[in-house]
N, C-alpha and C positions, 0 to 999 in steps of 0.2 A: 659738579663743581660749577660756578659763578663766573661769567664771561664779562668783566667790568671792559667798561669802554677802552679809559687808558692803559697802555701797555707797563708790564711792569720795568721797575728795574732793578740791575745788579743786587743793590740791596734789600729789594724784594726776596729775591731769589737768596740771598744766605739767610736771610730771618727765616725761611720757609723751610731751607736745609737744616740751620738749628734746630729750630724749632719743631723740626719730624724727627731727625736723628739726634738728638743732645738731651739732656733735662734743660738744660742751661736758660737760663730766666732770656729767653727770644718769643716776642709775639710775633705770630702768623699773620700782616698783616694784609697778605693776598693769597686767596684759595683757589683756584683758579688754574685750567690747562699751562698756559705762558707761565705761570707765578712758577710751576712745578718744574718746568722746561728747566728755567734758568735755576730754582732750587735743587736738582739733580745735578747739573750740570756743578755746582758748587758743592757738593756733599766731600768731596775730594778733600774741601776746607777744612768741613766740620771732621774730618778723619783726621787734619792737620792737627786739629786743637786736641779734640781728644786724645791722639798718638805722644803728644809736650805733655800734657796733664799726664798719662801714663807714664811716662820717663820721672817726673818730679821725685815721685813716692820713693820711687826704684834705687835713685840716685842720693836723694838727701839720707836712704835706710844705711845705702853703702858708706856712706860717708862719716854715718853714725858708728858704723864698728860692725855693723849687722853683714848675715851672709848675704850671696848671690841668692840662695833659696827663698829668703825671704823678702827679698828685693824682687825677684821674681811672682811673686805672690802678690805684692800691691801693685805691681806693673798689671798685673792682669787681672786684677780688681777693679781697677780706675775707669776701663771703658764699661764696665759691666754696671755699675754704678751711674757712670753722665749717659748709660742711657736705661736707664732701670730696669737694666737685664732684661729689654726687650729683643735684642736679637740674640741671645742663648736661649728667652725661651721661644722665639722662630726658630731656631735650629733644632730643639727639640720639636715643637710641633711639626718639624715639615721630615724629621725622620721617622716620627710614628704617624705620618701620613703616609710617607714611603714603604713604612715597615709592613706597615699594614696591610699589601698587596691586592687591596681592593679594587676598584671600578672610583674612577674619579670624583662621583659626587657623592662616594663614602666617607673616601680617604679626607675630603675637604672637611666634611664634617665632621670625622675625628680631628683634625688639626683645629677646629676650632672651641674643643671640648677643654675646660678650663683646667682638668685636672694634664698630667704627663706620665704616656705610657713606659713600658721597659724601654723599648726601641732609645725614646726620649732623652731618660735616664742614663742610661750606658753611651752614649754619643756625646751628651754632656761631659760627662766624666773622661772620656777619653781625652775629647777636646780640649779642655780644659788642662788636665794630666799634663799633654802634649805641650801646650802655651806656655805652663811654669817652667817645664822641663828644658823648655829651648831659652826662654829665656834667662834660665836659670844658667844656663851653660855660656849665655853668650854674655851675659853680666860676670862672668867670671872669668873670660878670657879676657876683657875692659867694659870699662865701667862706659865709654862713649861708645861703642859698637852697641853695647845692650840697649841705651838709650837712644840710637838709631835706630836698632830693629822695632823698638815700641814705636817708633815716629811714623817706620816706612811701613810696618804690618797694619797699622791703624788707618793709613790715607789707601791704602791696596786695598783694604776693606770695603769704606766709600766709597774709594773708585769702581770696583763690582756694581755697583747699586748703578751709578751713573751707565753703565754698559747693560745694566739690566733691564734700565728705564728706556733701549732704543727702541723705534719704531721698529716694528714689526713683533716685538714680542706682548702677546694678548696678555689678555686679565683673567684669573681665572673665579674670579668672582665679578658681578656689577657694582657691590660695594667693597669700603675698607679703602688702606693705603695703597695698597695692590695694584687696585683698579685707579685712584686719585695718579697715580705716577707713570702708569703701563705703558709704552711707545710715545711716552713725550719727548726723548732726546732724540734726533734727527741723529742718524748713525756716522755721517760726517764730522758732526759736533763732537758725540761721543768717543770717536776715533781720536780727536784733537785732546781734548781731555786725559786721555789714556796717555797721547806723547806726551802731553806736560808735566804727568805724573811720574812715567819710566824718566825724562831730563834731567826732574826733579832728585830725584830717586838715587839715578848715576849721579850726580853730583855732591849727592850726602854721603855715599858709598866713598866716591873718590878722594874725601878728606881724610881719608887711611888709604889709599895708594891705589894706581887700577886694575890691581885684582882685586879689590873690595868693590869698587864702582861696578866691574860685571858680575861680581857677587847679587850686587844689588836688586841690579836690574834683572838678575835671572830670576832673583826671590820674587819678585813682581812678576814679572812675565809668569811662571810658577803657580802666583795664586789666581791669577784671572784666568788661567789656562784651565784648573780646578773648580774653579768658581762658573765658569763657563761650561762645564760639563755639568755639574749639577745640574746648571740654570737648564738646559736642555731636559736633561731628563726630568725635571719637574713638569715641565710645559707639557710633556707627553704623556705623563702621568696625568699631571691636573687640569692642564686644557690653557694653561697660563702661569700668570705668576700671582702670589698673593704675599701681603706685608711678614707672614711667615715664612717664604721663600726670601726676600730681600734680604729678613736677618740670618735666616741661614749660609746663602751665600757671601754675607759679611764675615762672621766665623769664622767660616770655609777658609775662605782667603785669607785672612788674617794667621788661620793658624796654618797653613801651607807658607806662606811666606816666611816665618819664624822659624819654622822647620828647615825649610831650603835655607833660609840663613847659618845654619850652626853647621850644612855640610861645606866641604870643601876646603878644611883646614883653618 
């Protein structure tokens, strides 16, 4: 990465968070350690937009006459699409690196083999299975909780990514995204991050009473908890993290949180 003189700014940093995580027409217009700092630190955002865009499909289906089922099905389309199913197939490649039981500069190199093994395929499928299924159930108990849970599982997503980018967790490649984001959030920062998310979170929850608001924040708490254990066992596995670990543990989170949202009546 490119060490430009002046420092970036805020809006550095979301063009950079877009523009890594979204398709969304965002140029890059600083590459660069700092650029990434503040671009991590903002992915949280880009999990905001994403999680509204995911609710849109969901809601205008229901409104059309269509089921939960399939309101459920363009809700969990929507992220996979702004980001051209790049982190399902991270999630895939980082469980047939896993599956693979190798010695870490195997396992790397099967995750970055273009085709997708079983391991891959079967994890997809679950996942995925999993996402419609919750929010098929939670769009059918209302139509506004469902389109919360698409809001809060999408920025709990992001926010993984931001706790993943803290210092002290390596790369386990020298190139790739991986390595461009690895230990740039200062763990102070990233800890701030995390409260504004869970605030955020409670407070979406709590426009249905507060037992939803600790509903909420437990879905959250839930998926980083999740997301957090992967993120370990990969780094031991792989020596670090790599742009296929990021999207896996986007996933991860996203579809723990979904889940923990439909228990508890």
């Amino acid at each position: 990465m490119s060490t430009p003189s002046s420092p970036p700014s805020w809006p550095d940093g979301l063009r950079f968070a877009f523009g890594t995580l979204t398709v969304l027409p965002v140029e890059v217009t600083r590459w660069d350690r700092e650029a990434a700092r503040r671009g991590m630190l903002c992915a949280p955002v880009a999990g905001l937009a994403v999680g509204a865009g995911a609710a849109v499909p969901g809601l205008l289906l229901l409104w059309s006459g269509a089921g939960p089922l399939l309101a459920a099905v363009a809700s969990a389309a929507v992220p996979a699409v702004l980001t051209r199913g790049l982190h399902l197939d991270g999630l895939a490649d980082t469980a047939d690196g896993l599956g693979s039981a190798k010695p870490a500069e195997d396992a790397l190199r099967i995750m970055k083999q273009s085709d997708i093994g079983p391991f891959g395929v079967i994890t997809l499928v679950l996942v995925l299975l999993a996402q419609v299924a919750a929010l098929s159930q939670l769009y059918a108990g209302s139509w506004t909780r469902g389109a919360v849970a698409a809001v809060v599982s999408a920025t709990a997503a992001r926010l993984t990514l931001t706790l993943a980018a803290r210092t002290g967790v390596p790369p386990a490649r020298p190139e790739g995204l991986g390595a461009a984001v690895a230990g740039v959030v200062p763990v102070r920062a990233a800890v701030l991050a995390a409260a504004a998310v869970l605030s955020v979170s409670a407070c979406a929850g709590g426009l249905f009473g507060p037992c939803d608001a600790v509903r909420v924040t437990l879905s959250v708490l839930a998926a980083l908890g999740a997301a957090e254990l992967l993120l370990r066992h990969c780094v031991r596995r792989f020596g670090g993290v790599t742009g296929d670990v990021f999207g896996g543990l986007a996933e991860t989170a996203a579809t723990v949180a979904l889940v923990a949202l439909t228990l508890g009546g």
